[in-house]
C-alpha positions as CSV (number, residue, x, y, z in Angstrom):
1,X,89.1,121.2,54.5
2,X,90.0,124.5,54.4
3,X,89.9,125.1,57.8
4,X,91.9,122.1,58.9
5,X,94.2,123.2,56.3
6,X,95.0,126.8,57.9
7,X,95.2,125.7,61.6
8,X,97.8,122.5,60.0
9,X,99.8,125.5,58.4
10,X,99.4,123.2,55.8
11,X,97.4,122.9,52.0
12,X,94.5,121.9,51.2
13,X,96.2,119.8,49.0
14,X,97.7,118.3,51.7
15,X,94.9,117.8,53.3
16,X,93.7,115.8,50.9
17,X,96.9,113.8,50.6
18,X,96.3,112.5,54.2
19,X,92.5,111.8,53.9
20,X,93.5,109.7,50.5
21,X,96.4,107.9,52.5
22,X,99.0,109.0,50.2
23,X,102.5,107.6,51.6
24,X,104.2,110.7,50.3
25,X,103.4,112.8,53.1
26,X,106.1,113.1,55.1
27,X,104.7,111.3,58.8
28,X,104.8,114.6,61.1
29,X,102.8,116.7,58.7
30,X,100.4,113.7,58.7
31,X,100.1,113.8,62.5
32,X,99.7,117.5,62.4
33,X,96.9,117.6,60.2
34,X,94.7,114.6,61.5
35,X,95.3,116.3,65.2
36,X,93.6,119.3,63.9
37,X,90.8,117.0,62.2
38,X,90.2,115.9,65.0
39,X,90.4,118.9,66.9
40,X,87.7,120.4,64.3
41,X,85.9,117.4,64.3
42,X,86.2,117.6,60.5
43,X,84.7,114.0,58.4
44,X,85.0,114.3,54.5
45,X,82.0,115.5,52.8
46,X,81.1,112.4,50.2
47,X,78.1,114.5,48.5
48,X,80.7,117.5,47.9
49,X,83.2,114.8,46.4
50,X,80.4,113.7,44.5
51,X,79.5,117.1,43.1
52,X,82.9,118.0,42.0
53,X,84.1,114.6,40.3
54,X,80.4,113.6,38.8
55,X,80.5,110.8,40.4
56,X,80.4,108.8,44.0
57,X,82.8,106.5,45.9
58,X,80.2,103.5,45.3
59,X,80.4,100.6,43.0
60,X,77.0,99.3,41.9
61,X,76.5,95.4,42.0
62,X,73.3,94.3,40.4
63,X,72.9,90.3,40.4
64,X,69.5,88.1,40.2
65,X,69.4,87.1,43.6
66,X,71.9,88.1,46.4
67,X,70.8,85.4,48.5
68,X,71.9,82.9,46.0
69,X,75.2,81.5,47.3
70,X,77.0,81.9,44.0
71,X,75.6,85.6,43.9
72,X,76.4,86.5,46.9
73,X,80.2,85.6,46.8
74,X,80.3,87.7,43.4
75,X,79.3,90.5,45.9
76,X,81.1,89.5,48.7
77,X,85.0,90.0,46.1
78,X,83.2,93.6,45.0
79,X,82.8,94.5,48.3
80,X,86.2,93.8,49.8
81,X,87.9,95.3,46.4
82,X,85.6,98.3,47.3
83,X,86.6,98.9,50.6
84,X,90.3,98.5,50.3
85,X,90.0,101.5,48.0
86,X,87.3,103.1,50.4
87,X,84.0,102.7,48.5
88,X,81.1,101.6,49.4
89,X,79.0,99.3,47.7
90,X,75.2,99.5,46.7
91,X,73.9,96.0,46.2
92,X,70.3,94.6,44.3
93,X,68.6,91.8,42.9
94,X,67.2,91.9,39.6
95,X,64.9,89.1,40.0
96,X,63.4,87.1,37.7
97,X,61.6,89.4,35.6
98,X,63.4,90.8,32.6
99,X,61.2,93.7,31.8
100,X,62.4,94.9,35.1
101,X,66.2,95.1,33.9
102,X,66.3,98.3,32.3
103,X,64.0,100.0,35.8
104,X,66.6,98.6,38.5
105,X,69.5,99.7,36.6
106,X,68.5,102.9,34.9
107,X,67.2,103.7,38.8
108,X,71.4,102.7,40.4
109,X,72.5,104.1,37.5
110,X,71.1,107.7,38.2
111,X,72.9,107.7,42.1
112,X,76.0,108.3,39.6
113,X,78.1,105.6,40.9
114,X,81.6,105.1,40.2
115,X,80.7,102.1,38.3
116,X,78.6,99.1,38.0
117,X,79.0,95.4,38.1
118,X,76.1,93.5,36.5
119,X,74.7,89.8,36.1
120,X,72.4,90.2,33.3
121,X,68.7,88.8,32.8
122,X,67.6,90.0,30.1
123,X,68.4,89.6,26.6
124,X,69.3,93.2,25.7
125,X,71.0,95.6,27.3
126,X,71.8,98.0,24.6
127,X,70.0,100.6,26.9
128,X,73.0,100.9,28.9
129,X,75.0,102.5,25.9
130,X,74.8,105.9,26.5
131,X,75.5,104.5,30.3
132,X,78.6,103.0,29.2
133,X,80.2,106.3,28.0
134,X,80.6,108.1,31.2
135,X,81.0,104.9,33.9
136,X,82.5,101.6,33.5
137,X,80.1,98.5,33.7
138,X,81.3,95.3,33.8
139,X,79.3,92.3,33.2
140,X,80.0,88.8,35.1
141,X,78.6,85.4,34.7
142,X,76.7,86.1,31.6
143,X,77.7,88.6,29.0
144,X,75.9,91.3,27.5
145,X,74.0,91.4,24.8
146,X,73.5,94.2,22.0
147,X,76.4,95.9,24.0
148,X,80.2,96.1,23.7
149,X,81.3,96.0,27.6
150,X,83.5,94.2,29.6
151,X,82.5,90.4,30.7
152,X,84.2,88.0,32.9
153,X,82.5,85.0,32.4
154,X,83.0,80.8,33.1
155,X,83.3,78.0,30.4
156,X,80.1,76.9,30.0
157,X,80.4,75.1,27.7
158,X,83.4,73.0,28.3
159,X,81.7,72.4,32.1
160,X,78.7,70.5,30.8
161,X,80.6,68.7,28.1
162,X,83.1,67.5,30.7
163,X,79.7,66.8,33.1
164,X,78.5,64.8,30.9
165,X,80.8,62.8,30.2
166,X,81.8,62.4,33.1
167,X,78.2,60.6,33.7
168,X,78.8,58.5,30.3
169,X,82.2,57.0,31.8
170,X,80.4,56.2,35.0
171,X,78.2,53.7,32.3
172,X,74.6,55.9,31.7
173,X,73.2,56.1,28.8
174,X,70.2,58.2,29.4
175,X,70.8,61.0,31.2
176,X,68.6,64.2,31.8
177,X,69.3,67.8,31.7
178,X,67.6,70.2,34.2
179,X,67.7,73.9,34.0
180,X,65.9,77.0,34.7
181,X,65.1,78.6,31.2
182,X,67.2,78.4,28.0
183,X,66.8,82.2,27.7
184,X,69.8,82.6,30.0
185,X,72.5,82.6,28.1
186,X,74.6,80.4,30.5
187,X,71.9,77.7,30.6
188,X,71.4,77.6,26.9
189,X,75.5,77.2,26.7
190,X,75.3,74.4,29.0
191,X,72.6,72.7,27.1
192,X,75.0,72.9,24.1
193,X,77.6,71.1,25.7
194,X,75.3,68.8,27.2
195,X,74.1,67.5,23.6
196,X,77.7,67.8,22.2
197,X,79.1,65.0,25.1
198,X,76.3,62.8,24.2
199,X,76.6,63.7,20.4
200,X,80.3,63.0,21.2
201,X,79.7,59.5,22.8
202,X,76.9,58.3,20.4
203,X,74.1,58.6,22.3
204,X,70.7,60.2,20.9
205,X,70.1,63.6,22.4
206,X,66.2,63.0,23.2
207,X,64.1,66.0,23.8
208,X,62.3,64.1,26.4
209,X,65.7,63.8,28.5
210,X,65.8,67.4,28.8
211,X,63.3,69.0,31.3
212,X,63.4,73.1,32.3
213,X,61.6,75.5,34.2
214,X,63.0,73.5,37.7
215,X,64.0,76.1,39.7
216,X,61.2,75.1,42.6
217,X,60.8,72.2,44.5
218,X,57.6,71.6,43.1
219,X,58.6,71.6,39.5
220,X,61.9,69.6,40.4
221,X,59.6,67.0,41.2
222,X,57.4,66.8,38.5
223,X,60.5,67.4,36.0
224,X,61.7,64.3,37.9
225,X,58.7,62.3,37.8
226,X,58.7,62.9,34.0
227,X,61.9,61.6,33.3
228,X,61.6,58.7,35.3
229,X,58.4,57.9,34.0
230,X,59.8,57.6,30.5
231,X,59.7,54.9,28.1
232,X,63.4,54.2,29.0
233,X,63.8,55.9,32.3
234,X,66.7,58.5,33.5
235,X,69.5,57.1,35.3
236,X,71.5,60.3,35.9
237,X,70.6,63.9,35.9
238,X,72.9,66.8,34.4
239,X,71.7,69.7,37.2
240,X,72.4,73.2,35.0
241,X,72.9,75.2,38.4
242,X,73.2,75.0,41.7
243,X,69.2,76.4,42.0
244,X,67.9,73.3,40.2
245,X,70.1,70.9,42.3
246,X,69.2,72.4,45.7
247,X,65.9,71.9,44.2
248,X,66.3,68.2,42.9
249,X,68.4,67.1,45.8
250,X,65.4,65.7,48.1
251,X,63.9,64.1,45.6
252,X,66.5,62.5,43.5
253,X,68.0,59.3,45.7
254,X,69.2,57.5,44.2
255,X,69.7,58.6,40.9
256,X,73.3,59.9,39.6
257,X,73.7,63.7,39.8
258,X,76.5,65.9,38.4
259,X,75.8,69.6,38.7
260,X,76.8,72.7,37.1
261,X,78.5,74.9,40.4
262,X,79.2,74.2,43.8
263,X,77.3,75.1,47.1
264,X,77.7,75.0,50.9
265,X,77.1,71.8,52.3
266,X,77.6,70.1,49.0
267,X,80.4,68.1,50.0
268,X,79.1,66.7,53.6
269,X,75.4,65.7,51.7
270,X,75.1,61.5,51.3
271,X,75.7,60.6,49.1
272,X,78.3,64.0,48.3
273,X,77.6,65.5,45.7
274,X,79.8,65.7,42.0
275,X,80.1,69.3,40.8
276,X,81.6,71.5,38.1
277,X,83.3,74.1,40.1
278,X,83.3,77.6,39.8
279,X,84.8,80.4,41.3
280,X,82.5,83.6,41.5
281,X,84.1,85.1,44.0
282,X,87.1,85.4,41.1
283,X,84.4,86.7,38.8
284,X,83.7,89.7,41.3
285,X,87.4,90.1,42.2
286,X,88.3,90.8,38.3
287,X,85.1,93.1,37.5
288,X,86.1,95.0,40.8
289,X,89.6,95.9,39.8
290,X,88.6,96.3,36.1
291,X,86.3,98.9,37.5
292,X,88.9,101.0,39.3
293,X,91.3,99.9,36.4
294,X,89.2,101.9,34.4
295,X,89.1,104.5,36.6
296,X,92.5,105.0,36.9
297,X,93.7,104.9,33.2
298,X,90.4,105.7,31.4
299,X,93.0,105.7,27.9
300,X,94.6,101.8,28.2
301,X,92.8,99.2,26.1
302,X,91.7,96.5,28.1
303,X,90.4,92.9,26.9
304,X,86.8,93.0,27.0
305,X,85.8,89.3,27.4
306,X,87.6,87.2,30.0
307,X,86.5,83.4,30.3
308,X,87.5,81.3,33.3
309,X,87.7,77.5,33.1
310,X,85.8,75.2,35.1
311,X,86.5,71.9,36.7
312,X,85.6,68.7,37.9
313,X,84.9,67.7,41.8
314,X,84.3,64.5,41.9
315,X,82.9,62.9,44.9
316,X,79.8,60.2,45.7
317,X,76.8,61.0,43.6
318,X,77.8,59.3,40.6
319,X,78.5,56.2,42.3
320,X,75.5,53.8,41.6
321,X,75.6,51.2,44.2
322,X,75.1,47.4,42.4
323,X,71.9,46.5,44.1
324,X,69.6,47.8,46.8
325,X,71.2,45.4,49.6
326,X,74.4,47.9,48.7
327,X,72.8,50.6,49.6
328,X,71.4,49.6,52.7
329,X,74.8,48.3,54.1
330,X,76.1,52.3,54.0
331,X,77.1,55.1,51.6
332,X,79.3,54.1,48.8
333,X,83.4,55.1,49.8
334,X,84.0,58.8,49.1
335,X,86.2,59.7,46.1
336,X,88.7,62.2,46.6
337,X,90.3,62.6,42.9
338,X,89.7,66.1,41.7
339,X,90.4,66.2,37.4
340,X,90.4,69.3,35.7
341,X,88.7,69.8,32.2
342,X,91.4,71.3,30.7
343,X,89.3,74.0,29.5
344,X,91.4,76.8,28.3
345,X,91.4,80.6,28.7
346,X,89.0,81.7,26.0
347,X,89.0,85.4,24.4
């Protein structure tokens, strides 16, 4: 930088000004010093940056499955947040395993990014403490636990009461409830609102309604075959995520579904399917920018937990045809009223 400084006639200040794009720089002394960059054939040094601020130009994402479609548009809105402010981004799953938490992260952590986004698994991450003092790490989808950090999260609660509900207007009365583990604090939350709708419409919440552990095909269709092979049978299903439902959905016909987040191809399946939707690519926009918010004014307060409301999509797959001759004749007409929940901004 030096160098391309000297034969600019300029600072290295200034030299910095232009790599950094800052507008202030008056456009012929811009010209001038990317001419000799050129000339030089002179590229930032990243590791030297690194050295001298303690920390790189990457943001950390850290999320239980990038291949998950609700995952991978968290990381999608980091990654184009990142690279307007010319960071990279260093991506990972966390997989299922909890234990393995504290490893993955501890291991990201060390590259000294400039910060971290994180979908949690576990249910402690007061390791990240002493993290938390030198970087900011923001938390999205589920917050943390044993740790005071920033958390953009979605109504949970409200989703699966509205879900619900939604299935006791269309006339069930026993309705089932799959999910992955109540562990997961967003599954357990859903659960709650799931027993408070039926609470709420004076039906029993039965144990027996509510299967988990249906994140496979294989156990989808045994948690199926278990609720339908009930005393009083299932007529609808309260999906917790869109894992379970992408699960369920070959096996299901023609039982009512609502599920918890959308997923590509939901809307073209027949019958369509009904979902509470999300946005996660809002979720990685906000954690992005409270990053580099951070960053940039490492003295402002900011609000720590942010929760977005969810709402209703409702298309086919809560409409029960009358009879079996119905259902041969052709899929029931598509419904094209969206409602919202009304679930408010939550602090």
């Amino acid at each position: 930088m030096r160098d391309v400084a000297a034969a600019a006639g300029v600072s290295s200040k200034t030299v910095s000004r232009v790599l950094n794009s800052d507008p202030h720089v008056h456009p012929s002394t811009r010209a001038r010093v990317e001419a000799m960059m050129r000339e030089l054939d002179y590229v930032p040094n990243s590791l030297a940056t690194t050295f001298r601020s303690g920390r790189s130009s990457v943001i950390g994402v850290a999320v239980p499955d990038i291949v998950d479609p609700f995952f991978a548009s968290i990381v999608r809105a980091v990654e184009h947040v990142a690279l307007a402010r010319d960071m990279s981004t260093l991506v990972t799953s966390l997989g299922e395993d909890p234990t393995r938490e504290r490893l993955i992260l501890e291991s990201m952590l060390r590259g000294q990014p400039s910060g971290i986004v994180v979908a949690p698994i576990s249910g402690d991450q007061s390791f990240l403490a002493a993290w938390s003092l030198r970087l900011p790490i923001v938390f999205v989808d589920r917050p943390p636990l044993g740790l005071s950090a920033d958390s953009f999260t979605q109504d949970n609660f409200a989703g699966a009461f509205t879900a619900t509900m939604h299935l006791v207007e269309h006339g069930h009365d026993r309705i089932g409830f799959l999910g992955d583990t109540v562990t997961v604090p967003t599954t357990a939350a859903r659960l709650h609102g799931y027993r408070s709708a039926l609470q709420a419409a004076g039906l029993s919440a039965d144990d027996e309604l509510i299967a988990m552990g249906a994140g496979t095909r294989a156990s989808a269709a045994c948690a199926l075959q278990t609720l339908r092979g009930l005393a009083r049978p299932a007529t609808a299903v309260f999906s917790s995520n869109a894992r379970c439902t992408m699960a369920l959905l070959p096996l299901a016909d023609p039982m009512s579904i609502v599920t918890f987040g959308d997923f590509p191809l939901a809307d073209v399946l027949r019958p369509s399917l009904t979902v509470m939707a999300q946005d996660p690519a809002e979720l990685g926009r906000l954690a992005a920018h409270r990053i580099l918010d951070r960053l940039d004014h490492p003295n402002r307060r900011f609000r720590r937990s942010t929760v977005l409301p969810v709402h209703l999509v409702e298309r086919e797959s809560c409409v029960v045809p009358e009879d079996p001759a119905d259902r041969a004749s052709g899929p029931p007409p598509t419904a094209t009223r969206s409602q919202t929940d009304g679930a408010s901004l939550l602090v």
